[in-house]
LONULUM-349981 format. One line per field, with one value per residue (C-alpha): residue in one letter; x, y, z. Coordinates in Angstrom, 2 decimals. Example, Ala and Ser with C-alpha at 12.3 -4.5 7.8 and 13.67 -1.06 7.14 Angstrom:
2
residuo = (a, s) $
u = (12.30, 13.67) $
v = (-4.50, -1.06) $
w = (7.80, 7.14) $
//
This chain:
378
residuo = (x, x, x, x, x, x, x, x, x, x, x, x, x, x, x, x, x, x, x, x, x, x, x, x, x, x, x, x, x, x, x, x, x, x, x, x, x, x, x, x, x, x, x, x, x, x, x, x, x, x, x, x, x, x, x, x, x, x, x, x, x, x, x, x, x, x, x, x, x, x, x, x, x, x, x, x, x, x, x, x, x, x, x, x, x, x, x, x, x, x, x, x, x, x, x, x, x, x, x, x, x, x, x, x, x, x, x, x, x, x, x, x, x, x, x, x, x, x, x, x, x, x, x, x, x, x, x, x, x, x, x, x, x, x, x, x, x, x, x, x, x, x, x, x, x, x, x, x, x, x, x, x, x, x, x, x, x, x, x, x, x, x, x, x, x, x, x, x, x, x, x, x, x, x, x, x, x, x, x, x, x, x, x, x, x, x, x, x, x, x, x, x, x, x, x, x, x, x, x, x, x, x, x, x, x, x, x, x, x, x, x, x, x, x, x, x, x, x, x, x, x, x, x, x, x, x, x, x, x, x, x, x, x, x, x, x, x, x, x, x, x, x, x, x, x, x, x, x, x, x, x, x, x, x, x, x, x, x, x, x, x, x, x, x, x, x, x, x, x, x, x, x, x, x, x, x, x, x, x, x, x, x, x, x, x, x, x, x, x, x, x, x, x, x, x, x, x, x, x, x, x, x, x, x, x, x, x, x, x, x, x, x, x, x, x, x, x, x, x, x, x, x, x, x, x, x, x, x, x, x, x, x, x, x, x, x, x, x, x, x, x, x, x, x, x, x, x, x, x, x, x, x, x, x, x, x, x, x, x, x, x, x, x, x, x, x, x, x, x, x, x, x, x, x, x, x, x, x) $
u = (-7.56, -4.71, -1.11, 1.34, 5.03, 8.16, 11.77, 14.57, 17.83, 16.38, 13.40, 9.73, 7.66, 3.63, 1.77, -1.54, -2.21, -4.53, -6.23, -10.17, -8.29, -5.58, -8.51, -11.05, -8.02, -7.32, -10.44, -12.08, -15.24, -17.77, -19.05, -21.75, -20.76, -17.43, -17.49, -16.96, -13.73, -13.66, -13.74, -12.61, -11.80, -12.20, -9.12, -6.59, -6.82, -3.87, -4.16, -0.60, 0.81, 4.19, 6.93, 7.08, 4.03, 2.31, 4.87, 1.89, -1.24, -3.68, -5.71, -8.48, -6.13, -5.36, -8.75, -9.15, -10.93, -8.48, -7.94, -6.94, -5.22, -5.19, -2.67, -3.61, -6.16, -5.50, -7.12, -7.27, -7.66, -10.30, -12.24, -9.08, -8.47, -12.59, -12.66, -9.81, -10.84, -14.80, -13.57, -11.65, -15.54, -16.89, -15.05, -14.76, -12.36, -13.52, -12.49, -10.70, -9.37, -7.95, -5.22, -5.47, -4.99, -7.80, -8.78, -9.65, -11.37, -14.44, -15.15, -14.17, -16.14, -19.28, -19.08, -19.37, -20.17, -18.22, -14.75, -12.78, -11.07, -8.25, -7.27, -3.55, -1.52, -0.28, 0.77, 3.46, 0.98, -0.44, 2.80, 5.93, 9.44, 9.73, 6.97, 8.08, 9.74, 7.40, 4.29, 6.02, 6.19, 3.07, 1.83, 4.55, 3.28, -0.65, 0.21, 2.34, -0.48, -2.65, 0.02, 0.13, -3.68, -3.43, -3.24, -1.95, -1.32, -2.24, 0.17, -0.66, -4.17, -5.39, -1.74, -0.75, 2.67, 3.53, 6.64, 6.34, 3.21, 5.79, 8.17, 5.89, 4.52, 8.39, 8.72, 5.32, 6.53, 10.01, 7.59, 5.36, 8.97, 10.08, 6.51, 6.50, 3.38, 2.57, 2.43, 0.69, 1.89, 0.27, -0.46, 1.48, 2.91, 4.84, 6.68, 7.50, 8.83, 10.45, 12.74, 13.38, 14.13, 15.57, 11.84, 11.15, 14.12, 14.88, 11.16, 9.19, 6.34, 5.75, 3.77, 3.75, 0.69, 2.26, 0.42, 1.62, 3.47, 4.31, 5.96, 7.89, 9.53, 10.38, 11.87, 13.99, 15.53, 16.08, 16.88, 17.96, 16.32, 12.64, 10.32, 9.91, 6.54, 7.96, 10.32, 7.77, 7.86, 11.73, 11.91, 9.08, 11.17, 14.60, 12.72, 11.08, 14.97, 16.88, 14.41, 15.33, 12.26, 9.13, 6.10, 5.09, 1.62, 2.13, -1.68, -2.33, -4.32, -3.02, -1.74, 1.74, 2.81, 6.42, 8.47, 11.65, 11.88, 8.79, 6.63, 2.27, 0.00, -4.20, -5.89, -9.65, -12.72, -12.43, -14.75, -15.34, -14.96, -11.63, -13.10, -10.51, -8.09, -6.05, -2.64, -2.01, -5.23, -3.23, -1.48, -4.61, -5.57, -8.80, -10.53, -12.81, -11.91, -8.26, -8.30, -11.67, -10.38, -7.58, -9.37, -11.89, -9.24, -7.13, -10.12, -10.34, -6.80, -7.51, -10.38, -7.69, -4.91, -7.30, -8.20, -4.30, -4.33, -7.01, -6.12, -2.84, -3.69, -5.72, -2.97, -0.25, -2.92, -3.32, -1.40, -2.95, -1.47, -3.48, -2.54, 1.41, 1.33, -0.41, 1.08, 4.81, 4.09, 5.05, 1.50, 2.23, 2.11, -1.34, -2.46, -1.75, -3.76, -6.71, -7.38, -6.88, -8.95, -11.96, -11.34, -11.90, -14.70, -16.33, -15.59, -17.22, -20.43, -20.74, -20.44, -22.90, -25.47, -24.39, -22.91, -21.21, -22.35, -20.63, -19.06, -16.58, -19.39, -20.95, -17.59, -17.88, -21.07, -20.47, -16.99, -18.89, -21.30, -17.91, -16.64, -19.88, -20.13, -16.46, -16.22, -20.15, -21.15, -23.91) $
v = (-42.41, -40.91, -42.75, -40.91, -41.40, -40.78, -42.15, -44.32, -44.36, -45.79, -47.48, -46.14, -46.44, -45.76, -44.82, -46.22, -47.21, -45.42, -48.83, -47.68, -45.67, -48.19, -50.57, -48.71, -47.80, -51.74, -52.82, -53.47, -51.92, -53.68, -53.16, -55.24, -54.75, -56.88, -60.90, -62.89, -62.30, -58.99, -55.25, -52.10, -48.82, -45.64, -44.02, -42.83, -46.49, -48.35, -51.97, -53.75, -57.16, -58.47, -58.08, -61.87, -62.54, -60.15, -61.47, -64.56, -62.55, -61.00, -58.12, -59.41, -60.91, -57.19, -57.04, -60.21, -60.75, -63.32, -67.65, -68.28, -71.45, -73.19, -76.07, -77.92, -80.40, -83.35, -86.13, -84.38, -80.75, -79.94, -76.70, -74.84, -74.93, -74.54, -71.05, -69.59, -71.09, -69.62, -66.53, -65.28, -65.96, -64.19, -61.15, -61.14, -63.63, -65.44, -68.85, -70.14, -74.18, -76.04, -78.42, -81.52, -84.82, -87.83, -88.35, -84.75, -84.01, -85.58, -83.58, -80.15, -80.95, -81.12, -78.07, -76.08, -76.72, -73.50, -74.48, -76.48, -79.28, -81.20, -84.11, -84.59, -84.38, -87.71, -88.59, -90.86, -93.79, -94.22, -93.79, -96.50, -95.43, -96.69, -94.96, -91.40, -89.79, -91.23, -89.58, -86.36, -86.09, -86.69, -83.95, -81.34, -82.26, -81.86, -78.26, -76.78, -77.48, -74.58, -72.35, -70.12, -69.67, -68.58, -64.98, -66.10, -69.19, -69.64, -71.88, -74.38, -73.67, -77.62, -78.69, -80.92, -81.41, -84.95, -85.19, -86.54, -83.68, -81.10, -82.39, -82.22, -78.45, -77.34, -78.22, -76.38, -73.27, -73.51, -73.97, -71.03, -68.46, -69.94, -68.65, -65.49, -66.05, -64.73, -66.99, -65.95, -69.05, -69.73, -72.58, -75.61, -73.92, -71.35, -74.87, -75.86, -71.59, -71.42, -75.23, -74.39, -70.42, -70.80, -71.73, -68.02, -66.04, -62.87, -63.63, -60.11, -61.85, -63.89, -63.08, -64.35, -64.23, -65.72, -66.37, -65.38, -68.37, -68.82, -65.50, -66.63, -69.16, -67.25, -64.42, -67.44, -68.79, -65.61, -63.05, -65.60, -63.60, -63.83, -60.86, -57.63, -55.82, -53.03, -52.66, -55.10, -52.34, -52.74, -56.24, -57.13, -54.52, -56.50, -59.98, -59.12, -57.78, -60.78, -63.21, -61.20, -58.67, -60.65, -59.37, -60.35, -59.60, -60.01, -60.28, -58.73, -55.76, -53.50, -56.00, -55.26, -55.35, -54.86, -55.83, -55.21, -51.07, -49.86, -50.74, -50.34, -51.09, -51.81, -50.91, -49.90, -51.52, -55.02, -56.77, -57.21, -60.65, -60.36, -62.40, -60.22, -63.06, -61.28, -63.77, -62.28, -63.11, -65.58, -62.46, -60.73, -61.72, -60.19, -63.03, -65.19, -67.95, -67.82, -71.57, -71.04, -67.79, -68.97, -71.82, -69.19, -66.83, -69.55, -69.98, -66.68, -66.64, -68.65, -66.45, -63.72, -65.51, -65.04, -61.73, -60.97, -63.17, -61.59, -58.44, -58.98, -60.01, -57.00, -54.99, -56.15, -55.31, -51.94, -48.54, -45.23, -42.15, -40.12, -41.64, -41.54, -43.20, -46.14, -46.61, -46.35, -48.95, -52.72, -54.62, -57.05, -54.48, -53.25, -56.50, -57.15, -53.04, -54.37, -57.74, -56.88, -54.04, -56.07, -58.73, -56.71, -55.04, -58.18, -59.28, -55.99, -56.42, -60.03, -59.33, -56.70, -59.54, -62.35, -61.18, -64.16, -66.66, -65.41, -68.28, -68.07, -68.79, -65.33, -63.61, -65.03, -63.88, -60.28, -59.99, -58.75, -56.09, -55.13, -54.36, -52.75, -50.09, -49.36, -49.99, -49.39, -51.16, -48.82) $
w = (51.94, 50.64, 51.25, 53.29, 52.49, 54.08, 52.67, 54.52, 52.25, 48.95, 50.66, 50.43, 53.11, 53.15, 56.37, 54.62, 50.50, 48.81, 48.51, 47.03, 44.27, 43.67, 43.46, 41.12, 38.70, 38.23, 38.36, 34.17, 33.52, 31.66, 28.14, 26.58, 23.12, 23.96, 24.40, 27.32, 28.49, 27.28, 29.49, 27.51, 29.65, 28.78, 26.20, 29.11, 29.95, 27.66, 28.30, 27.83, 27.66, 29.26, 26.06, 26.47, 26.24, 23.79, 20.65, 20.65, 21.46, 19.61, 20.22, 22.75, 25.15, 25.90, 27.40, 29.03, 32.20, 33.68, 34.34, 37.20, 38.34, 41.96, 42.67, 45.59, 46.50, 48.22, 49.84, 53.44, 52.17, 49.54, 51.02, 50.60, 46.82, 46.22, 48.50, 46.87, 43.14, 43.28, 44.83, 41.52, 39.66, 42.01, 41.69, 37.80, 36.54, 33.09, 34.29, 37.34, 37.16, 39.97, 39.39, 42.38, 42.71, 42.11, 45.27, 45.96, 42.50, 42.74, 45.70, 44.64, 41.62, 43.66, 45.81, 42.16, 38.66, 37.83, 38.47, 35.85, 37.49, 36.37, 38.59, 37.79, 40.78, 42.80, 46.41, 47.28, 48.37, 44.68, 42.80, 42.55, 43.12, 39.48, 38.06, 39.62, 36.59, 34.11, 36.32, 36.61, 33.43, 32.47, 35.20, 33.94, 30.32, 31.04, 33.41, 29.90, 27.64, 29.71, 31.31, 28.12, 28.69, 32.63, 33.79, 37.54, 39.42, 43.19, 44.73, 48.09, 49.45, 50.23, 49.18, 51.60, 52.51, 50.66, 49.28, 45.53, 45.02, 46.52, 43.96, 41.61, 42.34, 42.61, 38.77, 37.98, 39.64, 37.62, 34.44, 35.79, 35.92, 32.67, 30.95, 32.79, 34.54, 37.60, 41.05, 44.75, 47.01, 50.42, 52.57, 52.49, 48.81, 51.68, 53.66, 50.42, 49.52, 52.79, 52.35, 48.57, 48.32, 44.90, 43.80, 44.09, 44.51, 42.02, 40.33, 40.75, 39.74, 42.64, 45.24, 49.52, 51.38, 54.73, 57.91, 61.57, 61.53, 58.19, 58.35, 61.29, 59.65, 57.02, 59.00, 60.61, 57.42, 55.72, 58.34, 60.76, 63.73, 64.82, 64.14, 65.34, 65.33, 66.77, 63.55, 61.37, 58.07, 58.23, 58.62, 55.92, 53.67, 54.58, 53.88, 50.50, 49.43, 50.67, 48.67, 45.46, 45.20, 45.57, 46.95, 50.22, 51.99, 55.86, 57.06, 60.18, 62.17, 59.28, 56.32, 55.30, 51.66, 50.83, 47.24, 48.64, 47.38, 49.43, 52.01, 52.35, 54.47, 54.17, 57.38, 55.90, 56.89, 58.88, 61.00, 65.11, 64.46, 62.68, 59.60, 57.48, 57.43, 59.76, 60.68, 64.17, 65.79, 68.42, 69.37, 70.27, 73.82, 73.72, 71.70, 73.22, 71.20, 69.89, 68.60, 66.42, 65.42, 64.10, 61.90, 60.74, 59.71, 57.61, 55.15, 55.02, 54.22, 50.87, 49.60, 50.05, 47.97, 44.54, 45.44, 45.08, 42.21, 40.02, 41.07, 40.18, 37.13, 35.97, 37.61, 34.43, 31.80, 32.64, 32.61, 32.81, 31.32, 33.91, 36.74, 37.01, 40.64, 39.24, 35.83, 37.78, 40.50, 40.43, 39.30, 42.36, 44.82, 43.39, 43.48, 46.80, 47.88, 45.48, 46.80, 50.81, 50.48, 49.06, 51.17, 54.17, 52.92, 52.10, 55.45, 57.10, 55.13, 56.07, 59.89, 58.88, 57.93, 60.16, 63.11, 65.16, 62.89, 59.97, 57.90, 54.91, 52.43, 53.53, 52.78, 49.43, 48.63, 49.81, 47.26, 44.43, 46.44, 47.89, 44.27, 43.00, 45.95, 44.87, 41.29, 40.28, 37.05, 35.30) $
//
């Protein structure tokens, strides 16, 4: 489906992304004759590093496949970091790690043998006022020695919401800006966006996947006025330009992507049972069960997050001298087209299969069929 355009003072605005075409010209094909972590396109495609980056990279990091890196993981939350870890493998990435804390490692290490797990992170209960500064340090030092290998980090699914870890995460995001590394925050990563702007602000690398009620909040401490669906492309395109030009994705019926200079929206595919990760289901009175929904839909909202991620991450390798509208747009708004558009696909063919009783896990599972019927490997 072709986007539709129309201008307001220097502001784009798009009736509907042309997400299948954004999401087959990001999207690496596969070539046998390459290693793992390799994908070559065809010669219009010119694969490209950041200039900060590509001064220490050789030649096959142009074509890599992606690592991907979730912090968050705590005691309480561990099925959050796992969803949105295995998702990135199941879409394409080379590796994806998770970065969480010792209680919650053990755990995540059992749901999958895939993921690499790094239990580094500490709560407030296990660590001594004394023995703060020391620990952070130690955490700081143990993130640094793999950020130079990471293509994206995904910030707060399974986070929690404990102060020292908070602290903690706040000084891996300033490391993450510092290296030029991309970050897509959600979760309990968004409480900690929405107290600490400054964590984000002015980076056009970071990425917000807010909930309905994430995305109030952040409407109230930025715009300092609650939010307006009748006016919601505006007011997504005022938020994204207050916080300095990051992306945000504003889940909903249609998802809402905005970077502060235009404004698209995802509507394809979905599912009856609104297992799309859609953030306004409480707004929806014709549910049945608004309170499940919602629970079902924040999982989803995790698989989502490394959709965006990978996506985005292909998205900054890649240029196409055919395809002027896709070599000219910011990589984090492509991102953002690519991974809600699989997502709801996924989510259509899983309702296809399971009907009421569809379950995250069955989203999962349908990510890569989703990609082949778009992006067909030979």
């Amino acid at each position: 489906m072709q986007g539709v355009r129309f201008s307001s003072g220097a502001a784009s605005f798009s009736l509907e992304a042309d997400a299948e075409n954004v999401l087959r010209a990001i999207t690496p094909t596969l070539d046998p004759n390459r290693h793992k972590g390799q994908a070559e396109r065809s010669k219009s495609l010119l694969w490209v590093c950041t200039e900060e980056r590509s001064k220490s990279a050789n030649i096959s990091s142009l074509f890599w496949s992606g690592n991907i890196a979730v912090i968050g993981g705590c005691r309480e939350y561990t099925g959050a970091p796992y969803f949105a870890a295995i998702s990135a493998l199941k879409i394409g990435a080379d590796l994806s790690h998770v970065f969480c804390t010792r209680d919650a490692a053990s755990v995540i290490k059992s749901y999958s043998p895939e993921l690499i797990v790094h239990p580094i992170l500490e709560e407030s209960y296990s660590v001594r006022d004394e023995d703060k500064s020391f620990i952070l340090e130690n955490v700081l030092g143990e993130v640094d020695k793999w950020m130079e290998r990471f293509d994206c980090l995904v910030i707060g699914p399974g986070l929690g919401r404990d102060p020292f870890l908070l602290d903690c995460v706040s000084k891996i995001i300033k490391h993450a800006r510092q290296s030029n590394v991309p970050i897509v925050i959600d979760g309990d990563g968004l409480f900690l966006i929405t107290n600490w702007l400054d964590l984000v602000s002015g980076y056009h690398l970071a990425v917000l996947t807010p909930n309905v009620n994430e995305y109030k909040r952040l409407v109230q401490k930025v715009l300092s006025c609650e939010v307006n669906d009748e006016d919601a492309r505006e007011q997504l395109l005022s938020l994204a330009k207050r916080i300095g030009g990051v992306t945000i994705l504003r889940k909903g019926k249609a998802d809402l992507i905005s970077d502060g200079e235009t404004v698209e929206s995802v509507s394809i595919y979905g599912s009856p049972r609104r297992c799309g990760g859609q953030g306004d289901i409480l707004l929806e009175g014709k549910f049945l069960f608004p309170s499940f929904r919602l629970f079902f839909c924040e999982w989803l909202l995790f698989v989502c997050v490394n959709c965006v991620a990978i996506f985005l991450s292909w998205a900054r390798q890649i240029v196409t001298d055919e395809n002027l509208s896709i070599s000219s747009r910011n990589p984090t708004m492509l991102g953002c087209i690519a991974g809600s558009t699989l997502m709801r696909k996924a989510a259509s063919l899983a309702f296809e299969n399971k009907k009421r009783s569809t379950l995250t896990t069955d989203i999962i599972e349908c990510l890569g069929r989703s990609l082949q019927d778009i992006c067909p490997v030979p």
